[in-house]
C-alpha positions in Angstrom: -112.3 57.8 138.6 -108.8 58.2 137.3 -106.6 56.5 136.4 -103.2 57.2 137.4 -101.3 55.5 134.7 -103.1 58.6 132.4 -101.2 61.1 134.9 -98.5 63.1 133.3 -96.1 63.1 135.3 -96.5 58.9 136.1 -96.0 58.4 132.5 -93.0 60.3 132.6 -91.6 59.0 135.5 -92.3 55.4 133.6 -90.4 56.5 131.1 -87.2 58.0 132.5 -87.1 55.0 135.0 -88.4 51.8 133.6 -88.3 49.5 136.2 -89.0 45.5 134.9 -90.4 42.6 137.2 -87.9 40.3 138.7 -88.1 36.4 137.6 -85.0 35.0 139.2 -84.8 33.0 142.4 -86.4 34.8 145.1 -84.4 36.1 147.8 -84.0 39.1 149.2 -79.8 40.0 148.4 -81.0 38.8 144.5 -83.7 41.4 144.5 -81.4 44.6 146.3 -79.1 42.9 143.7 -81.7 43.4 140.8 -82.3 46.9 141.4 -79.0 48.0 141.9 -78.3 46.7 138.4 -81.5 48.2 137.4 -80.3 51.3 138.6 -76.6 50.9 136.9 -78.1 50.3 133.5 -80.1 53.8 133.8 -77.0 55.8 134.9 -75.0 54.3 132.4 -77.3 55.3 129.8 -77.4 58.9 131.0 -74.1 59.0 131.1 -73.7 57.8 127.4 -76.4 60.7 126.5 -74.7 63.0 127.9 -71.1 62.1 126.3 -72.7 61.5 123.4 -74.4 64.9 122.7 -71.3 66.5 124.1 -72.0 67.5 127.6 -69.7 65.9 129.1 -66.1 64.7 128.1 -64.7 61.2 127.1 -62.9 61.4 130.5 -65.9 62.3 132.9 -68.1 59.3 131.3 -65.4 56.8 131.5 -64.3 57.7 135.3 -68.2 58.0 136.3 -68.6 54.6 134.4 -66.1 52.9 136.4 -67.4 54.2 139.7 -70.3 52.8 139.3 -68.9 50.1 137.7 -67.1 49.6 141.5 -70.7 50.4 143.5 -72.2 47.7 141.7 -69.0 45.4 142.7 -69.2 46.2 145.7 -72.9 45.7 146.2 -72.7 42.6 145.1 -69.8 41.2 147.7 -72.1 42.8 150.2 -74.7 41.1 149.3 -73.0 37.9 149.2 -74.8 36.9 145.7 -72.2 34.5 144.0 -70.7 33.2 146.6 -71.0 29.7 147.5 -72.7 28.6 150.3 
């Protein structure tokens, strides 16, 4: 039997998208909420890659930064997470 953790292209796929658990109070907006931020993190990095080795300007980082800077904003008021009840 194998196991698919000793896949290729799993471990890869770990790699470029780590994903940890979630250990805060369980609801379903705080977990869309989780990945979303999840997913912000990861772009941001790329991004700073990216800038960093030279692919991409100063400029392009910082305005892709702040829209998804924005996404995540507005993801959140969607969600309604900090709001009081």
């Amino acid at each position: 039997m194998v196991n698919p953790s000793d896949r290729p292209d799993v471990e890869k796929q770990n790699m470029l998208y780590p994903r940890m658990t979630y250990h805060g109070k369980f609801a379903p907006p705080n977990l869309v909420f989780n990945a979303n931020l999840q997913e912000f993190a990861q772009r941001i990095n790329y991004i700073c890659n990216l800038e960093t080795a030279g692919k991409i300007s100063t400029e392009s980082a910082y305005e892709q930064i702040k829209s998804l800077w924005h996404q995540l904003k507005k993801s959140r008021k969607d969600l309604g997470i900090g709001e009081e009840k």
